[in-house]
ZAKEKOL-620646 format. One record per residue: residue in three letters; x, y, z of N, C-alpha, C, O, CB in turn. Coordinates in pm, whole numbers, plus 50000, padded with zeros to 5 digits. Atoms other than C-alpha are relative to their C-alpha. Glycine has a CB too. Layout:
N
ALAXYZXYZXYZXYZXYZ ...
***
This chain:
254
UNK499865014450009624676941766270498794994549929497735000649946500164993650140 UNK500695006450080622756918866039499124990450135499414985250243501034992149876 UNK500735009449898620086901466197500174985750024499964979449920498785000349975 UNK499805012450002620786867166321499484989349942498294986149950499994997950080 UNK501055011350052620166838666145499964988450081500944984350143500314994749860 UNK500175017549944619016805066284500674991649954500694991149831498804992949979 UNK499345009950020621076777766286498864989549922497864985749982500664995650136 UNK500615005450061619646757565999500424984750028501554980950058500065005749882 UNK499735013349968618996719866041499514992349874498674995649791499294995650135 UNK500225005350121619016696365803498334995949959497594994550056500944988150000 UNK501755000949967615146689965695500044987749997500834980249939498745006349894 UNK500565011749949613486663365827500704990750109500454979250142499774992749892 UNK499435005649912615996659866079499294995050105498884983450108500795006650034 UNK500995001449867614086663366425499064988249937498894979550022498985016450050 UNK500895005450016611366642166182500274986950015499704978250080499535003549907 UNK498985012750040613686616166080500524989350123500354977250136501475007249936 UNK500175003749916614816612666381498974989150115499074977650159500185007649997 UNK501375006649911611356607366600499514989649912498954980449971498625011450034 UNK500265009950085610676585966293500304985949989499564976149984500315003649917 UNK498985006949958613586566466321499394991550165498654981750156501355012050011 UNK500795001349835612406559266717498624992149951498184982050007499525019150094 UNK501635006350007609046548866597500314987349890499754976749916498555014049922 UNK499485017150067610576519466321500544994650039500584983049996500594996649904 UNK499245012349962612796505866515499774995650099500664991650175501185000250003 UNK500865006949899610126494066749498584999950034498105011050056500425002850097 UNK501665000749990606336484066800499665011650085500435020850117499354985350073 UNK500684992949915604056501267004500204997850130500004986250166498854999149976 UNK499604994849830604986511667383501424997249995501824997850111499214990350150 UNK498584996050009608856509967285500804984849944501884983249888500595006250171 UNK499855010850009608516471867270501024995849856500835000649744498654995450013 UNK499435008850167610986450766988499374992349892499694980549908500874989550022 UNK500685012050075609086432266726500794990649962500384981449891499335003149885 UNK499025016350065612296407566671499424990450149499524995350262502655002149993 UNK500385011349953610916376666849501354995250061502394996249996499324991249894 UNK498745005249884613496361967141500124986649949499124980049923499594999650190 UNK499505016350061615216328067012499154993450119498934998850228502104994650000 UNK500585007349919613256298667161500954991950072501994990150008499084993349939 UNK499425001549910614756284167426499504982849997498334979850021499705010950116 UNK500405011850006614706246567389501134989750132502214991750188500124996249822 UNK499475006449864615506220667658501244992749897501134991749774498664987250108 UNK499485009050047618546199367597499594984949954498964978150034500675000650065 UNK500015010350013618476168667413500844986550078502024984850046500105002149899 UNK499775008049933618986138967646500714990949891500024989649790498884996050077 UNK499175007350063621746115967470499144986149989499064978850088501394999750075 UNK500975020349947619346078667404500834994050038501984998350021499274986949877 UNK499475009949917620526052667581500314992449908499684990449805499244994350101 UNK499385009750097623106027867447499544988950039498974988650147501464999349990 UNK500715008849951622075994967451501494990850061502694992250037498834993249880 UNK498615006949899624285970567689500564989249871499874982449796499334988150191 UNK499675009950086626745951267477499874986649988500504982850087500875000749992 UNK500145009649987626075918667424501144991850074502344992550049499664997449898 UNK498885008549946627505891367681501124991849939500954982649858499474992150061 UNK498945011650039630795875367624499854984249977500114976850071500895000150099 UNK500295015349962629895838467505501064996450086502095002550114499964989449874 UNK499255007749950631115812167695501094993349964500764983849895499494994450027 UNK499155010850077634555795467601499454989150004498564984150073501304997450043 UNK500145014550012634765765767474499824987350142500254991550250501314997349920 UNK500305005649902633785735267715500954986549992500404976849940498534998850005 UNK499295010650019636875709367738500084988250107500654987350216501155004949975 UNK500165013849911635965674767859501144991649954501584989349841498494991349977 UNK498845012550013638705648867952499384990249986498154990049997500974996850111 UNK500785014949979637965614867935500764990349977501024986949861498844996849914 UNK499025015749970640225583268053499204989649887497994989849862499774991750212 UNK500075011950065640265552867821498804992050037498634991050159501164992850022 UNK501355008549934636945531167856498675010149996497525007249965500314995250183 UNK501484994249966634805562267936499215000749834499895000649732500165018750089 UNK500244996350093632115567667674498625015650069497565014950131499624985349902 UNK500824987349982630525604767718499145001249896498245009549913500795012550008 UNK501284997050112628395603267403498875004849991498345013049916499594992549957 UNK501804991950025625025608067484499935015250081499175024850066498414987650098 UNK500394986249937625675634867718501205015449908501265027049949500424997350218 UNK499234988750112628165657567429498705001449882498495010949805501834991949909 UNK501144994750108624935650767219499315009750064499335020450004498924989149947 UNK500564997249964622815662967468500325023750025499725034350008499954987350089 UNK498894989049977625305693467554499675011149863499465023349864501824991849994 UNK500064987350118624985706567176498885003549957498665014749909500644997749875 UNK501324995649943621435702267207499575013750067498775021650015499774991350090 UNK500794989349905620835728467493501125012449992500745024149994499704993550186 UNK499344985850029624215750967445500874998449819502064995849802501435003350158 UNK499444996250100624695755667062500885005949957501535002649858499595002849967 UNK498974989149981626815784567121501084997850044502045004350002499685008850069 UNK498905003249960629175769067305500734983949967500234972949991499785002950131 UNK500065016950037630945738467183501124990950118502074993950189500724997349801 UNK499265010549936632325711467346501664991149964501664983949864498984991349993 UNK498795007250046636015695867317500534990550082501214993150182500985008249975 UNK499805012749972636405660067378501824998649966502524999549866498864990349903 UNK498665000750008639845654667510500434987250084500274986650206500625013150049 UNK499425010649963641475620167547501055001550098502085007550066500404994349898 UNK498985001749893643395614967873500084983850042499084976650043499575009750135 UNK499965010949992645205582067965499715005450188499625017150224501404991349921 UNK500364994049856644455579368403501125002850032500795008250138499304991950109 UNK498724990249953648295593168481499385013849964499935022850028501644997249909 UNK499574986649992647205624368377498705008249992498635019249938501055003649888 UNK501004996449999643455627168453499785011650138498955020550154499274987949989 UNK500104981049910644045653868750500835007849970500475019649981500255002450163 UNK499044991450056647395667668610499415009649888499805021349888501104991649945 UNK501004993850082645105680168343499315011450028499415023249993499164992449980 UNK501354992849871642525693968553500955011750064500575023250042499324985650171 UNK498994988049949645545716068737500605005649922500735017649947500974997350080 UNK499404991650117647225726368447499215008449910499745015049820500654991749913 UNK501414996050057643565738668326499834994549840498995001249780499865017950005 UNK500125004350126643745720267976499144992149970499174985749864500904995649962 UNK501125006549978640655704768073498975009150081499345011350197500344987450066 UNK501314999949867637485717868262499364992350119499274994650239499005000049952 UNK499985007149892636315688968374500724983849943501334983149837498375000250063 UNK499765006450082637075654268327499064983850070498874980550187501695001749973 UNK500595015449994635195616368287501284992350098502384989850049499834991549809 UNK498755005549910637535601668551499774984850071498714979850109500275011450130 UNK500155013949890638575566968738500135009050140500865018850154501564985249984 UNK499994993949865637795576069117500504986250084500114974850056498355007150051 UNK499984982049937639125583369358501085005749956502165002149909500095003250173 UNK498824988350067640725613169281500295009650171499695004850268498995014449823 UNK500234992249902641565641669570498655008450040498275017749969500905007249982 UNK501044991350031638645655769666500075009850090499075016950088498744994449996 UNK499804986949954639935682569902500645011249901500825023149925500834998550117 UNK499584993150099641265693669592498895004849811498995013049720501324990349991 UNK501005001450169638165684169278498934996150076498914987050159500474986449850 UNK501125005050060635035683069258499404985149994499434984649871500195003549888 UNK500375007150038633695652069240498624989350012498144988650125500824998550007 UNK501175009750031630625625269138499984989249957500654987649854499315003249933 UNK499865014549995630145590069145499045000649860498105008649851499434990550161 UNK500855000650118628665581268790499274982549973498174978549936501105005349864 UNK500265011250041629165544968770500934989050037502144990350019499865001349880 UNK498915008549965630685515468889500464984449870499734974849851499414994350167 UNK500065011750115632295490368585500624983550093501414980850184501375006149836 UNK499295011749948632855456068656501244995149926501614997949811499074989250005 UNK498445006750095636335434968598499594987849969498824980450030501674997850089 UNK500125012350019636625408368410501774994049961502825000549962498764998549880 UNK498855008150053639335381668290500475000349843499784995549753499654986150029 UNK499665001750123641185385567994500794992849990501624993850080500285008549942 UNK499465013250042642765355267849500104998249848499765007249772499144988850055 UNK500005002250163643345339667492498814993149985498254987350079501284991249931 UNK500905003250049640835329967313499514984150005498404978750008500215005149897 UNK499885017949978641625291867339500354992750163500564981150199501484994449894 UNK499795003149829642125294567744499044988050003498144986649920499455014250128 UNK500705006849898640765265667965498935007150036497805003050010500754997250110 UNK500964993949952638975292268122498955007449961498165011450046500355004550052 UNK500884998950114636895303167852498874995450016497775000950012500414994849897 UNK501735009749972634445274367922499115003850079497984998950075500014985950062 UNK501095000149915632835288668183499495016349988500335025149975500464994450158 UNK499984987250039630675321268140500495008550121500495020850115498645004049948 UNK499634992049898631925331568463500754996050091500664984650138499155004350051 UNK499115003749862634795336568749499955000650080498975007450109500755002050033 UNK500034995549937635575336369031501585000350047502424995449973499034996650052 UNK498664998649975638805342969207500664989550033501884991250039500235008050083 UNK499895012749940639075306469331500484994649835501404986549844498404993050093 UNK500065006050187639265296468900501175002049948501684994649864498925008649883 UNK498814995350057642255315568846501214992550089502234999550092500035016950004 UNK498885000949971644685294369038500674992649919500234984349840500114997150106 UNK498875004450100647945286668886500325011049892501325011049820499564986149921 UNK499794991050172647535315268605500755011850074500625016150189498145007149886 UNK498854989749958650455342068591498995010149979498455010349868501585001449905 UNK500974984250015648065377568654501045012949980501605019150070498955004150171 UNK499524988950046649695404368424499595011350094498515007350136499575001649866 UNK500094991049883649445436368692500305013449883501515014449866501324996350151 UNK498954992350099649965468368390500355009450139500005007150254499235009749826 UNK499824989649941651135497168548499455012750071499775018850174500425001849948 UNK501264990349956648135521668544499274994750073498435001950127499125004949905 UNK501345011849899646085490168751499405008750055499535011950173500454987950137 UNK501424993449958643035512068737499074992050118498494998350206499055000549860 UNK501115009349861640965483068985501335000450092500964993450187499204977849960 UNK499475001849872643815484569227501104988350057501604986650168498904998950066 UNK500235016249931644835448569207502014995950043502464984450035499014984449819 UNK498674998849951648715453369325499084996050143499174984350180501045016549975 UNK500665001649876646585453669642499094987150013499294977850091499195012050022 UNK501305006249997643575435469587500174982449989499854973450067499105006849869 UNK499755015650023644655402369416501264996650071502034989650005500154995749838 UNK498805008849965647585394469673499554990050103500364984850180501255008550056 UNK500555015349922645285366469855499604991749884499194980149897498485001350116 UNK500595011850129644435353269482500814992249996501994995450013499775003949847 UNK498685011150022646145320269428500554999649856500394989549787499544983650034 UNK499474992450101647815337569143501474995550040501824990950149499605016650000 UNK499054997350036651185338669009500165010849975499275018849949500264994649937 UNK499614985350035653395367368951501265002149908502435000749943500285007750132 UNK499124999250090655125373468660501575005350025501955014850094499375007149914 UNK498644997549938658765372668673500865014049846502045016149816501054978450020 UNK499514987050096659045404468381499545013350112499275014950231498935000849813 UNK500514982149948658145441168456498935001249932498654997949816501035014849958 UNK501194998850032655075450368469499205010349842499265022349867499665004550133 UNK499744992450056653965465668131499035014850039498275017350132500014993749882 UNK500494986249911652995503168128498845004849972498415015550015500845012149986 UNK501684996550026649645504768008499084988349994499634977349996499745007449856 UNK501575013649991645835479768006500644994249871501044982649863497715006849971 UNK500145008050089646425477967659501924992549966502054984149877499125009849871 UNK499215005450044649985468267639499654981550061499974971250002501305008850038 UNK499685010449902649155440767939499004989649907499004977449926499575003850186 UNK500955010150032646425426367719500504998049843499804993049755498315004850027 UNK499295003050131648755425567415500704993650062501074986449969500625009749906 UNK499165013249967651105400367638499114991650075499674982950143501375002450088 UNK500625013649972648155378967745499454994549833498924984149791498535002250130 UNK500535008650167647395374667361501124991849966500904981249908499725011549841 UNK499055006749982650875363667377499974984050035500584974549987500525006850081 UNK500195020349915649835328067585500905008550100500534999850180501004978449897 UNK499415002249895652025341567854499135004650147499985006550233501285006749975 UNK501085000049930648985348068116499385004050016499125009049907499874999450057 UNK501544992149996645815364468230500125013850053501085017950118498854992450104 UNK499914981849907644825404568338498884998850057498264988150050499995017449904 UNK501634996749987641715415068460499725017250035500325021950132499304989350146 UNK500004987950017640595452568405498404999849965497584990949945501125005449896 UNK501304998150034637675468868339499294996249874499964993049776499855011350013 UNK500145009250083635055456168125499855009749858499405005149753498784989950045 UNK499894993450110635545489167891500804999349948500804999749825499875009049998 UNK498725004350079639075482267859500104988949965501174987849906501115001450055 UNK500305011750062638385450867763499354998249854499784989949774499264994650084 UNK500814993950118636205460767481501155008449915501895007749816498655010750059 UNK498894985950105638155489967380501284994049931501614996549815500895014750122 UNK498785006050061641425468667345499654981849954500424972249964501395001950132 UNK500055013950012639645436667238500734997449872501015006849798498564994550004 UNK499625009950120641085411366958499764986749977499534978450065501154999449987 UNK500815010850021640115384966776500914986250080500394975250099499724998749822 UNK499215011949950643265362866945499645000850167500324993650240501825001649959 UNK499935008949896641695365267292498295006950050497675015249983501635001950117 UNK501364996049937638245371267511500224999250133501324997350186498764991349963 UNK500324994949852637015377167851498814994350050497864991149979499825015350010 UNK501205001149909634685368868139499685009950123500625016150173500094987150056 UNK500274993949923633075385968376501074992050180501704981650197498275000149973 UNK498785005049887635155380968729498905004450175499085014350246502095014449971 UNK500864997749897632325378269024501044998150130501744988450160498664989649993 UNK499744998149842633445394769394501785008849933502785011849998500074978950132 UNK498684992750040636325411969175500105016550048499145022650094500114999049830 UNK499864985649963637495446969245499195011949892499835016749799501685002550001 UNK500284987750089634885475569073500565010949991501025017850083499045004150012 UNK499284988750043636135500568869499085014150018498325015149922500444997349845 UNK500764991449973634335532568994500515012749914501695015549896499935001150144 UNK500334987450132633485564468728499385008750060498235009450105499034996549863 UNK500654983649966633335598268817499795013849878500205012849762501185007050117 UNK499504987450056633105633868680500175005050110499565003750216499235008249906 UNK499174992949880635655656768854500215013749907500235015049784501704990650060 UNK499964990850038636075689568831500725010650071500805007450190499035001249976 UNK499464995849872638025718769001498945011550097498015019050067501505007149959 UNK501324988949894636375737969335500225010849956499245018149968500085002450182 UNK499154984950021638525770069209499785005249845500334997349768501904997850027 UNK499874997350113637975785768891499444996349929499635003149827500734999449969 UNK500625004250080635835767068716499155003449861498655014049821499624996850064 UNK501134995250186633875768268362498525005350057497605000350123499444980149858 UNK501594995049955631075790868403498564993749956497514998449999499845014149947 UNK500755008750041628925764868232500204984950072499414976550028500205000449862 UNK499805009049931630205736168473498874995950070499014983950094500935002450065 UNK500765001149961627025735968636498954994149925498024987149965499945008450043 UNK501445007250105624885727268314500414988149958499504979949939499535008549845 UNK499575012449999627215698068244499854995550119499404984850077501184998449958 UNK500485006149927626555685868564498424994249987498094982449969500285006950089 UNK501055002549998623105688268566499424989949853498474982249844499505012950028 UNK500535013350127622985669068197500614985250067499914975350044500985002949798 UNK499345011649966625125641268354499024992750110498694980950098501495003650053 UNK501165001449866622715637968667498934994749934498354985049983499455014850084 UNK501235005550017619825635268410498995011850006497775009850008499744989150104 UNK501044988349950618185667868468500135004249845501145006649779500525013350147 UNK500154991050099616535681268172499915011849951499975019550047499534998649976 UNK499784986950015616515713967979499575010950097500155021250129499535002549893 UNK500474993349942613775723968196499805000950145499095008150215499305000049949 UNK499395004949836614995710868527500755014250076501755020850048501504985149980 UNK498854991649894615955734368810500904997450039501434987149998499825003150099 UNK498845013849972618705726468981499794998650149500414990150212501955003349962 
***
């Protein structure tokens, strides 16, 4: 038999090998690839809060006579942002308004319910006599209820002072028509010549003409001026119209 040969290995195997072992890692067996860094999560920033919903609009009623002026100036003055809407109501429908919400609040003749509104005494107007321009009673700058006897007292329908009640000890007459249905119709049939009203001294103004005038009417029935408003639901700005109406300034607490 031939002498055995050794199983030949490829050269530089065994070297290649242990070689191999020694590049594909530092010294003591360790990896030289560096471990991904490990970073904290990023916290999402904070959104910022959306800006508040302005306020709707702010809709003031206001019966015949009232004048709200200085305080709608004052109003756009301190809330720019929110505007104001001046809404004409005759007094039939100065709380119907108010319940139907087509108003916020409103310039009102009082009294109104107040287990049901809101309400504040603003101002009391006085009544006077309206007549024609060429009346007797003209001459004097002032009445009294004792002056008016004999004269037919137009009564309209809305009789904001009351005087269905009030004037039935006046030594008045009583018109033998129907009463008409509003101040200003009643003071369009005393321009007529057919007899006297007496109403407040804004409706007097408001519906004046050159065919008749007025006097003041001392111990007569005052016409009392509120703002009313409802207890339920109200305008979230109802509070700053108050406080302008009161008189309290920008920098007024309440």
């Amino acid at each position: 038999m031939s002498p055995r040969t050794p199983d030949r290995r490829p050269s530089g195997a065994g070297a290649g090998g242990r070689g191999a072992g020694k590049k594909s890692g530092a010294k003591g067996g360790r990896s030289t690839q560096k471990a991904p860094r490990q970073t904290a999560a990023r916290r999402p920033a904070p959104t910022a809060e959306p800006p508040a919903a302005p306020a709707p609009p702010f809709r003031l009623g206001a019966v015949p006579g009232a004048t709200p002026g200085i305080w709608i100036e004052r109003w756009r003055d301190r809330h720019p942002d929110t505007p104001l809407e001046l809404v004409q109501l005759d007094v039939a429908r100065q709380q119907t308004a108010l319940a139907a919400g087509d108003v916020d609040a409103v310039i009102a003749r009082l009294p109104v319910d107040r287990e049901r509104w809101h309400a504040i005494a603003l101002y009391d107007e006085v009544p006077v006599v309206v007549m024609t321009a060429d009346a007797s009673l003209s001459v004097a700058e002032r009445l009294a209820a004792s002056d008016l006897a004999g004269e037919v007292l137009i009564v309209p329908a809305d009789d904001v002072l009351g005087l269905a009640a009030t004037a039935a000890a006046w030594p008045v007459e009583r018109p033998r028509f129907a009463p008409p249905a509003s101040t200003e119709e009643a003071i369009a049939t005393v321009a007529a010549g057919v007899g006297i009203s007496v109403v407040p001294m804004s409706l007097a103004r408001l519906h004046h003409r050159k065919d008749i005038t007025f006097r003041e009417l001392d111990g007569g029935p005052l016409a009392p001026v509120g703002l009313v408003w409802p207890r339920e639901d109200a305008h979230p700005l109802i509070d700053a119209f108050v406080g302008i109406v009161r008189g309290r300034t920008a920098r007024s607490s309440r």
